[in-house]
C-alpha positions as CSV (number, residue, x, y, z in Angstrom):
1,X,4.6,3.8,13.8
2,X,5.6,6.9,12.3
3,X,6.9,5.1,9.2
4,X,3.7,3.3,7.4
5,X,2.5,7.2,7.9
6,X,5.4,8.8,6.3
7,X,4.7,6.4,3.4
8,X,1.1,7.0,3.2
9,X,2.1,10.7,3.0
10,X,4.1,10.0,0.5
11,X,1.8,7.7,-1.4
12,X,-0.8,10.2,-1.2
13,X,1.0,13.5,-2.3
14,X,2.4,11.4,-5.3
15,X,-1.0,9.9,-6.5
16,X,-2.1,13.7,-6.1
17,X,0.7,15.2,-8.4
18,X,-0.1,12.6,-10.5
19,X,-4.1,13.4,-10.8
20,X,-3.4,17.2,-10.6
21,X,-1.4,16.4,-14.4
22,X,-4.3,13.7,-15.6
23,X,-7.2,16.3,-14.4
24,X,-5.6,19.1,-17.2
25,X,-6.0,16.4,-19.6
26,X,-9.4,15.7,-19.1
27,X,-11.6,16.2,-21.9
28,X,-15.4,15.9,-21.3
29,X,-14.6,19.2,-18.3
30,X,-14.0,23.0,-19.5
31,X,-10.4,24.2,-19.8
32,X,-11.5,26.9,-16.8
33,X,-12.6,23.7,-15.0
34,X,-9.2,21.2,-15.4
35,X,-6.7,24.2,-14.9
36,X,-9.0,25.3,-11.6
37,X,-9.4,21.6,-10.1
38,X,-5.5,20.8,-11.2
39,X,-4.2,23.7,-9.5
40,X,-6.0,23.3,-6.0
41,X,-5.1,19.3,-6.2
42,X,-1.7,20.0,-6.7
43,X,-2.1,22.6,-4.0
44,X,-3.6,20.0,-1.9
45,X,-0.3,18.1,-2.3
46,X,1.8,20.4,-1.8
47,X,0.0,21.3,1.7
48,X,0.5,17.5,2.7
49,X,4.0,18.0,3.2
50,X,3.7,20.1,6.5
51,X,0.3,18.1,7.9
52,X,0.4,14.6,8.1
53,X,-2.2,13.9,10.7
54,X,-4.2,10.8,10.4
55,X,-7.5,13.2,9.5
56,X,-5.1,15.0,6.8
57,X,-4.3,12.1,5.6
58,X,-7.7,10.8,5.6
59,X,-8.8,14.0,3.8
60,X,-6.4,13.8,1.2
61,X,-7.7,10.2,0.0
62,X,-11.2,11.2,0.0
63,X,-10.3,14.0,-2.5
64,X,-8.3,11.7,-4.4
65,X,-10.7,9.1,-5.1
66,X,-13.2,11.9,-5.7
67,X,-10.7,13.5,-8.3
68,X,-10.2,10.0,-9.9
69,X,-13.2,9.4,-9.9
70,X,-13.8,12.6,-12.0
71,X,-10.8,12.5,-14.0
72,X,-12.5,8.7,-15.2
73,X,-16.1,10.5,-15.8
74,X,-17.7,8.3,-13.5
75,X,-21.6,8.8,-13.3
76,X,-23.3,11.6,-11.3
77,X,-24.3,9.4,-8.5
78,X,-20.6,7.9,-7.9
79,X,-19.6,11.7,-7.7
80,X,-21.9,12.9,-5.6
81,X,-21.4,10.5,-2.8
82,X,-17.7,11.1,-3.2
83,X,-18.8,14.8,-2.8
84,X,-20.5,14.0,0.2
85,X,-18.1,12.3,1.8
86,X,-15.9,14.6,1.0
87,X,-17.9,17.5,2.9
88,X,-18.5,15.1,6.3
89,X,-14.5,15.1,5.9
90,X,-13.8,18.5,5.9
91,X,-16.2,19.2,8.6
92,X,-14.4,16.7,11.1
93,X,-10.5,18.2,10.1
94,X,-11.5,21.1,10.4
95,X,-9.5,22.0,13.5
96,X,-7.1,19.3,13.1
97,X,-6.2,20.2,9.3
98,X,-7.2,23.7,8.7
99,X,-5.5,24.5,5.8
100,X,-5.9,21.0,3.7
101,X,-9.8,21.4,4.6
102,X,-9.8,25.4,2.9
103,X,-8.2,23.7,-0.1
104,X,-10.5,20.9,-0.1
105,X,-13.3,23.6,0.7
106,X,-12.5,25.5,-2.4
107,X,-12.4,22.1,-4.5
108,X,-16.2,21.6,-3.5
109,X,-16.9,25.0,-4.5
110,X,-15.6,24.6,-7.9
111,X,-17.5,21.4,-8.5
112,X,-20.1,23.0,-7.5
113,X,-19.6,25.3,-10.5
114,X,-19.7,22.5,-13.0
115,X,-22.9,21.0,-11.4
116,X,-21.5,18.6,-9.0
């Protein structure tokens, strides 16, 4: 069992690197914007490595697809929902993934700075 987890991990913290470089390419968001977002993504990788909990796990997708999702300047609507779902998230890892659901805290925050 613990192998098709170890993967995901993997598979995960790999499609974050890989947004965290695509997001500092971006260009319909500020520089202050990409180079804020990129860093705590690539933060948010880097934090997978010691928590691999199913709710981590779960967390880190969520932010994924919500960074994709950015990086391909989907519409407002499609962002927002990620948002929210994104928020429920952190709410139930909170105690089970404390420091992936600070990072993804402050990665709400700063959307919420660009006015999403």
């Amino acid at each position: 069992m613990s192998e098709p987890i170890a993967a995901n991990v993997v598979d995960v913290r790999a499609q974050l690197h890989s947004l965290s470089a695509a997001l500092r390419q971006v260009d319909h968001l500020d520089a202050d914007a990409r180079q804020r977002l990129a860093e705590l993504v690539e933060e948010l990788s880097i934090a997978m490595g010691s928590d691999s909990s199913d709710k981590a796990i779960h967390l880190s997708e969520s932010a994924a697809r919500l960074m994709r999702a950015l990086q391909e300047n989907h519409e407002g609507g499609a962002l927002e929902a990620g948002r929210k779902r994104l928020q429920k998230l952190i709410v139930s890892a909170e105690t089970e993934a404390p420091v992936l659901t600070g990072i993804a805290e402050r990665l709400i925050r700063v959307l919420s700075d660009i006015g999403i």
